[in-house]
LOTITOR-147508 format. One record per residue: residue number from 1; residue in one letter; x negated, y negated, z of N, C-alpha, C, O in turn. Coordinates in steps of 0.05 Angstrom, whole numbers, plus 5000, padded with zeros to 4 digits. Layout:
% residues N
+-----+---+------+------+------+------+------+------+------+------+------+------+------+------+
!   k ! r !  n.x !  n.y !  n.z ! ca.x ! ca.y ! ca.z !  c.x !  c.y !  c.z !  o.x !  o.y !  o.z !
+-----+---+------+------+------+------+------+------+------+------+------+------+------+------+
! NUM ! A !    X !    Y !    Z !    X !    Y !    Z !    X !    Y !    Z !    X !    Y !    Z !
...
+-----+---+------+------+------+------+------+------+------+------+------+------+------+------+
% end
This chain:
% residues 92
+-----+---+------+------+------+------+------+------+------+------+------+------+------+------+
!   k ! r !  n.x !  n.y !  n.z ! ca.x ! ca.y ! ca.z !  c.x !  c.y !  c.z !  o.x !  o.y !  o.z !
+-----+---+------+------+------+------+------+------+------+------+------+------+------+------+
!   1 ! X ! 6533 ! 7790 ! 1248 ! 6514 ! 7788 ! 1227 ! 6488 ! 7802 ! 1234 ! 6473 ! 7814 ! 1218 !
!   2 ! X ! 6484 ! 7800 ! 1256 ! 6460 ! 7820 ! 1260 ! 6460 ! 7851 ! 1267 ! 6440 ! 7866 ! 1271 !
!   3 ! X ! 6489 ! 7858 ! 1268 ! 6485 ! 7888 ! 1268 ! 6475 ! 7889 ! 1227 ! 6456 ! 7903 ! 1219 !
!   4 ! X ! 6495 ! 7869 ! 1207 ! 6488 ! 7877 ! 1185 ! 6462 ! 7873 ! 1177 ! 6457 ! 7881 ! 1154 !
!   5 ! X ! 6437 ! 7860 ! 1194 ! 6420 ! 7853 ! 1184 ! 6402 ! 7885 ! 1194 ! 6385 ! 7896 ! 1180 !
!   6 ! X ! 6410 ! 7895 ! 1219 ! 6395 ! 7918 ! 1230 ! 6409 ! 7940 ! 1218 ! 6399 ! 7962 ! 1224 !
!   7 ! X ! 6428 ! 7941 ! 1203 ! 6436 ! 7965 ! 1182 ! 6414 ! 7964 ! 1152 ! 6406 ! 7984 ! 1140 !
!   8 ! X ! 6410 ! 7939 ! 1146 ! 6398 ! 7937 ! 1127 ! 6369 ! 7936 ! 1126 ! 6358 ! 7937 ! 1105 !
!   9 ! X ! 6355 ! 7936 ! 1149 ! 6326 ! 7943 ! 1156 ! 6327 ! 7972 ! 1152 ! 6312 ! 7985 ! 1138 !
!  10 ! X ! 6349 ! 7983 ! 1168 ! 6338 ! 8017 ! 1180 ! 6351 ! 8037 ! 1154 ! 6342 ! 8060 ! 1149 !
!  11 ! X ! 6371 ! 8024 ! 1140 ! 6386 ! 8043 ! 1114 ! 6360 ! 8029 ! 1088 ! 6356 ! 8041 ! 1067 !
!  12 ! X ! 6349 ! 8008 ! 1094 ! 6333 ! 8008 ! 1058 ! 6311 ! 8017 ! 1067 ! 6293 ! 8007 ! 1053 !
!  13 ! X ! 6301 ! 8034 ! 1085 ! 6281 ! 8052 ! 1085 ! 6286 ! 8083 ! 1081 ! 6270 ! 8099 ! 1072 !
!  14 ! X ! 6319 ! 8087 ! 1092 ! 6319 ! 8114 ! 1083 ! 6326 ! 8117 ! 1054 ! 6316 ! 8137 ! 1042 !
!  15 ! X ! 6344 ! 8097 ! 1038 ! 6344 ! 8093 ! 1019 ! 6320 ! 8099 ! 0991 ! 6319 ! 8112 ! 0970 !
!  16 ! X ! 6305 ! 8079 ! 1007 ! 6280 ! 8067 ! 0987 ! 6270 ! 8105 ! 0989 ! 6267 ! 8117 ! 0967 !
!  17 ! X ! 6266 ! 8118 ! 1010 ! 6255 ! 8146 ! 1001 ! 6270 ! 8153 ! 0981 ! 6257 ! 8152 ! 0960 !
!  18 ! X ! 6294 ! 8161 ! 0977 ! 6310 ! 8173 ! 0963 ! 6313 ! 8165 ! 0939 ! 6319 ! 8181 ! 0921 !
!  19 ! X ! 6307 ! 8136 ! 0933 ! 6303 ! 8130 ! 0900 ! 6328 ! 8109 ! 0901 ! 6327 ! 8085 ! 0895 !
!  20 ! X ! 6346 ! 8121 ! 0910 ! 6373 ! 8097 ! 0908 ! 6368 ! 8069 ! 0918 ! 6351 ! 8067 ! 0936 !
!  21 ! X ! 6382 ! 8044 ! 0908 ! 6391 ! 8020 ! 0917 ! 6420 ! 8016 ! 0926 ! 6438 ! 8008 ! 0912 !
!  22 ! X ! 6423 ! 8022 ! 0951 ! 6448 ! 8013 ! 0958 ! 6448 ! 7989 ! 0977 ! 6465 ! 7970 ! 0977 !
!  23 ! X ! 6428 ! 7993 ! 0992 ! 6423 ! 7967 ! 1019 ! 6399 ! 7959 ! 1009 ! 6376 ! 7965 ! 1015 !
!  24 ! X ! 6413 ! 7940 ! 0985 ! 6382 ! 7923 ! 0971 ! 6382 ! 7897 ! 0979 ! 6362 ! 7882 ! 0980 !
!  25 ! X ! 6417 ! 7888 ! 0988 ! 6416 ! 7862 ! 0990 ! 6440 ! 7861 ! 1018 ! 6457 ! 7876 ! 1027 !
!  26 ! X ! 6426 ! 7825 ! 1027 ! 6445 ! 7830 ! 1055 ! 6475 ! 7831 ! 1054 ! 6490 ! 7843 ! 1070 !
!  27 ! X ! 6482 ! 7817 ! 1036 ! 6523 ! 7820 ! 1026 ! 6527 ! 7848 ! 1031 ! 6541 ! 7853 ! 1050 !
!  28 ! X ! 6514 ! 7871 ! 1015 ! 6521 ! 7898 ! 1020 ! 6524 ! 7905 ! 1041 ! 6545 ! 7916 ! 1049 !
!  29 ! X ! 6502 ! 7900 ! 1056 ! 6502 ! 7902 ! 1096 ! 6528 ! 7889 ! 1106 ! 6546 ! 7900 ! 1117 !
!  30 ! X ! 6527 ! 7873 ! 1102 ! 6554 ! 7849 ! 1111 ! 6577 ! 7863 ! 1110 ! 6590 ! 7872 ! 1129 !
!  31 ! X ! 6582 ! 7864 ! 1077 ! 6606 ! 7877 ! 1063 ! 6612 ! 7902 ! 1080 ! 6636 ! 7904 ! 1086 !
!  32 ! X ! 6593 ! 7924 ! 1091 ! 6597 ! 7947 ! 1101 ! 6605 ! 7949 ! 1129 ! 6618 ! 7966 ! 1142 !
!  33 ! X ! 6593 ! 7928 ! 1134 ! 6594 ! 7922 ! 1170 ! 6627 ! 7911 ! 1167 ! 6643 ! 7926 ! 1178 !
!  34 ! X ! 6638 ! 7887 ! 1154 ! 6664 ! 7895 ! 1149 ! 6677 ! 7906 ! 1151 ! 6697 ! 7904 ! 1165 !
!  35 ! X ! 6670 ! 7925 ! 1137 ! 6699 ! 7944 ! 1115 ! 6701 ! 7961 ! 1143 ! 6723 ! 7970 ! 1152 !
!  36 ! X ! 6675 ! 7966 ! 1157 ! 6680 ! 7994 ! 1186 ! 6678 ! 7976 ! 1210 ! 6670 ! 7989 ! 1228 !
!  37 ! X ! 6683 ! 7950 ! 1219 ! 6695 ! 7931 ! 1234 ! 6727 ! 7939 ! 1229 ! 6739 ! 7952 ! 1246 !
!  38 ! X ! 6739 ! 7932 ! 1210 ! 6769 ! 7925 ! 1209 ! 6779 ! 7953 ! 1196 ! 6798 ! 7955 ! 1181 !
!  39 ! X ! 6754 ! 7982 ! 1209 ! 6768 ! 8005 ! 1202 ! 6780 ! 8016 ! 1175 ! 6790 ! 8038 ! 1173 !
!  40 ! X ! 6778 ! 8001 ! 1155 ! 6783 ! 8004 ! 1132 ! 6772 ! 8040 ! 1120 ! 6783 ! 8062 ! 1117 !
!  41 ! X ! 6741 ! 8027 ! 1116 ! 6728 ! 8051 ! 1115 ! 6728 ! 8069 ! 1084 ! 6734 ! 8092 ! 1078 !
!  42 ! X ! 6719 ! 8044 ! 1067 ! 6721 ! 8062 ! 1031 ! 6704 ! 8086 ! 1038 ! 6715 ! 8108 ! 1039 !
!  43 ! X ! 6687 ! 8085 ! 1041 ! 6660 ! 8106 ! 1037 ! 6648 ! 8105 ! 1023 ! 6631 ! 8123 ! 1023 !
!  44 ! X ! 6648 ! 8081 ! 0996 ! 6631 ! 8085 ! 0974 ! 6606 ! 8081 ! 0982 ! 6587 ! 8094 ! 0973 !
!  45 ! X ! 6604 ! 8059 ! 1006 ! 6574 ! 8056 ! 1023 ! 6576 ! 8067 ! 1040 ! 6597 ! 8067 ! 1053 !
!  46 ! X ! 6555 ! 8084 ! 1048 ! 6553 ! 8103 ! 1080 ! 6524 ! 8103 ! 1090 ! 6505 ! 8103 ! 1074 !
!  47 ! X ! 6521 ! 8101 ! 1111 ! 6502 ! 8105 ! 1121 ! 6485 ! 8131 ! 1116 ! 6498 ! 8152 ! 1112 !
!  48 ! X ! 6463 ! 8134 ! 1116 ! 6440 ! 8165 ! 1112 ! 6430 ! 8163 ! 1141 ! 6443 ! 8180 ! 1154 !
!  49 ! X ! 6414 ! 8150 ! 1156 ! 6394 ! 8146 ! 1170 ! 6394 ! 8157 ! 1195 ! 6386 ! 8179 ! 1189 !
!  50 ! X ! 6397 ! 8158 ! 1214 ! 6409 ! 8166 ! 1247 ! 6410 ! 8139 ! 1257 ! 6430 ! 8132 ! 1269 !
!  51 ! X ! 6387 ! 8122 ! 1251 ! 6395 ! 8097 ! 1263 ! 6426 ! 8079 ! 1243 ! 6441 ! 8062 ! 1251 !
!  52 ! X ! 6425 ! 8092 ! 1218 ! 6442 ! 8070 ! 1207 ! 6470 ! 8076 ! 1222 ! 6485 ! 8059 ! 1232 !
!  53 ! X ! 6473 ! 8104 ! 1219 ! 6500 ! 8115 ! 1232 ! 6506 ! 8110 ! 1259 ! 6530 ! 8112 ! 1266 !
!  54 ! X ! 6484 ! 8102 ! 1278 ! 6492 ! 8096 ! 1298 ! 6494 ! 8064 ! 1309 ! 6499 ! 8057 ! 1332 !
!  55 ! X ! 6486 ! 8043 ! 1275 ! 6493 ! 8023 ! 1282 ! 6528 ! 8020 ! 1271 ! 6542 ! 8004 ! 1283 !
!  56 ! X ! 6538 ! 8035 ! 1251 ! 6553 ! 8044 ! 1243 ! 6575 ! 8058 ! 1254 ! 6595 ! 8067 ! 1243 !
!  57 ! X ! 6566 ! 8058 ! 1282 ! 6589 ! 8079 ! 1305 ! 6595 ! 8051 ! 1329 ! 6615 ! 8048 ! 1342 !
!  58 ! X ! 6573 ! 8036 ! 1327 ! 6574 ! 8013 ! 1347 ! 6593 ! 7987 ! 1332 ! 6606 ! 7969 ! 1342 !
!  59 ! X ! 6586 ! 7998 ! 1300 ! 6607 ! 7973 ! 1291 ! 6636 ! 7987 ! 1299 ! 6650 ! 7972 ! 1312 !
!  60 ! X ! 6643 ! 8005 ! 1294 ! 6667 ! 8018 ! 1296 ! 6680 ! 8017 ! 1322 ! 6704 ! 8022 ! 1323 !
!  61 ! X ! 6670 ! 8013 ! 1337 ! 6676 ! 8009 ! 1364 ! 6676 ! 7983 ! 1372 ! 6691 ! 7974 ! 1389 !
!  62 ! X ! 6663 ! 7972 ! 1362 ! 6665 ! 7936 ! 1366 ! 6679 ! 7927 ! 1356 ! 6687 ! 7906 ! 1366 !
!  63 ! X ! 6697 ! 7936 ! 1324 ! 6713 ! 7929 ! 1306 ! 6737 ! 7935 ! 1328 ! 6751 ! 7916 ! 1336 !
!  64 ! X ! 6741 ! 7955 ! 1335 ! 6768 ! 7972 ! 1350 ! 6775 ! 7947 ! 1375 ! 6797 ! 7937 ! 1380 !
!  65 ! X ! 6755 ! 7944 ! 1384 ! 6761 ! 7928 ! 1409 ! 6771 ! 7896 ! 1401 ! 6788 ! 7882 ! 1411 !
!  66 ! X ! 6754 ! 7892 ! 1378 ! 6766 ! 7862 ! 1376 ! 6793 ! 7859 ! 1363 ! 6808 ! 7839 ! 1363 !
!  67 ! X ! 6797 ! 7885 ! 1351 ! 6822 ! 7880 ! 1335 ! 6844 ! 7885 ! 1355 ! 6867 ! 7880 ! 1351 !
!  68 ! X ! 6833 ! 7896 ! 1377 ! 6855 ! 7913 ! 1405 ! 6861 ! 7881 ! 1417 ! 6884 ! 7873 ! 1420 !
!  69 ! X ! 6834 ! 7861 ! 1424 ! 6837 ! 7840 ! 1429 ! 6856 ! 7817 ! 1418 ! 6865 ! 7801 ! 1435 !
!  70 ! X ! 6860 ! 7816 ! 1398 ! 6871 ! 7797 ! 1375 ! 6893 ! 7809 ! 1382 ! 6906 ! 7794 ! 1396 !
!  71 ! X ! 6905 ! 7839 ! 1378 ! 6937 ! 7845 ! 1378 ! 6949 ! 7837 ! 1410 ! 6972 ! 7829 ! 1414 !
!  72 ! X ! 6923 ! 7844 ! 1437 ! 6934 ! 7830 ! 1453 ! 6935 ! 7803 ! 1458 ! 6949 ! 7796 ! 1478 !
!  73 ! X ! 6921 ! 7783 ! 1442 ! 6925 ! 7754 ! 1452 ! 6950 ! 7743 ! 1441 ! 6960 ! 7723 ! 1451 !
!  74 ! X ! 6965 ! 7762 ! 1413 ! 6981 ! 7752 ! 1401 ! 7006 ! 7771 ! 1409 ! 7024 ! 7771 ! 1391 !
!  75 ! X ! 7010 ! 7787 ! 1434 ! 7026 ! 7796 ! 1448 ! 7035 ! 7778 ! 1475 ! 7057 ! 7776 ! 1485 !
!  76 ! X ! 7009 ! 7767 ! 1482 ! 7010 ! 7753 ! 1502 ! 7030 ! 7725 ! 1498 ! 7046 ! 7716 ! 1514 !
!  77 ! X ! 7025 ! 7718 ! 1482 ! 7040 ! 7689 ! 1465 ! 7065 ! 7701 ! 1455 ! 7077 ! 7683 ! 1443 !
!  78 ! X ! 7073 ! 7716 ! 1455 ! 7098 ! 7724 ! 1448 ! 7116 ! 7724 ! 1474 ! 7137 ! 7711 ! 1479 !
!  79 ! X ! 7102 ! 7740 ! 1489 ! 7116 ! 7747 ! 1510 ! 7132 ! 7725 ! 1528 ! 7121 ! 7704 ! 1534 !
!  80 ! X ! 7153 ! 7731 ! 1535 ! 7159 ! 7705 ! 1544 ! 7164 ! 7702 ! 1575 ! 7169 ! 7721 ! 1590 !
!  81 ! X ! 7161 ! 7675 ! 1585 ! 7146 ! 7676 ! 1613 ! 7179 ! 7671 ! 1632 ! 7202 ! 7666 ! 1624 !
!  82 ! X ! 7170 ! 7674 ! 1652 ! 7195 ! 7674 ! 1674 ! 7219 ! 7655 ! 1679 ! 7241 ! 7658 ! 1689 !
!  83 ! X ! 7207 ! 7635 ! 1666 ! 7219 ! 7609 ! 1666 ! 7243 ! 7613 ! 1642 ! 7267 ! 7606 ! 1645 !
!  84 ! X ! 7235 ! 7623 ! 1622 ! 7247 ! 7637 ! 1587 ! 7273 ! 7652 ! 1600 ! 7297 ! 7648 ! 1599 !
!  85 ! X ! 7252 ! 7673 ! 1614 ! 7269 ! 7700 ! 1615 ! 7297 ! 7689 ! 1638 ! 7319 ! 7701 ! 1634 !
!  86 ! X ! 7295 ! 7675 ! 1652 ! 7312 ! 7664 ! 1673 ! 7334 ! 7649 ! 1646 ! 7359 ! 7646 ! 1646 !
!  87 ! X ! 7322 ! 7643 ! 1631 ! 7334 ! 7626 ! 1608 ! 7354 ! 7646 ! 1596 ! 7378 ! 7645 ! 1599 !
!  88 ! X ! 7344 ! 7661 ! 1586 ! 7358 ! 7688 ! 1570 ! 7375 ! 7694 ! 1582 ! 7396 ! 7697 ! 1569 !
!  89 ! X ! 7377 ! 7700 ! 1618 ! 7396 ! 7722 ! 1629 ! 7419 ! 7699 ! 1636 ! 7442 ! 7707 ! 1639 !
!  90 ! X ! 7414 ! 7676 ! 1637 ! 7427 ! 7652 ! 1645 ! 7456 ! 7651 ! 1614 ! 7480 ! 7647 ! 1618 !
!  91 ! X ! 7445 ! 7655 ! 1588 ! 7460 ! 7649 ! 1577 ! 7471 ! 7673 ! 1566 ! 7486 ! 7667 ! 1546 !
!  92 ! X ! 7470 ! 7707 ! 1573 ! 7479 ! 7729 ! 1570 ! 7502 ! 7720 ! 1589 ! 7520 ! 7735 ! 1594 !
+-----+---+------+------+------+------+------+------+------+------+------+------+------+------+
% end
């Protein structure tokens, strides 16, 4: 939540020059921090700023790792332990 709150300080200034409302409200920040967390990645929101893009490169990388995390905790629980596997070869 607080990378979306520091996307939304540093993009509604480059914004606000430009005339556009896109990071007017914190959902949008949220919503975006999202969508480039879990890699998705519409593009209808994008960052302008240098700072926004590079909070925007840190979500992307933080998204990558946790989702790398999650596929290994739920590999881990799959896998089956020595006691199993002695089980398996026992009844081949």
């Amino acid at each position: 939540m607080w990378l979306a709150y520091l996307l939304r300080v540093f993009e509604r200034i480059a914004y606000n020059n430009s005339g556009q409302k896109v990071f007017d409200s914190y959902f949008t920040s949220i919503w975006n921090v999202v969508i480039t967390m879990t890699t998705v990645g519409y593009g209808d929101i994008a960052s302008i700023s240098v700072f926004g893009r590079l909070i925007s490169m840190i979500n992307a990388i933080w998204g990558a790792f946790i989702i790398s995390m999650l596929v290994a905790s739920i590999g881990k629980i799959f896998t089956p332990s020595d006691n199993q596997a002695k089980a398996i070869e026992e009844i081949k």
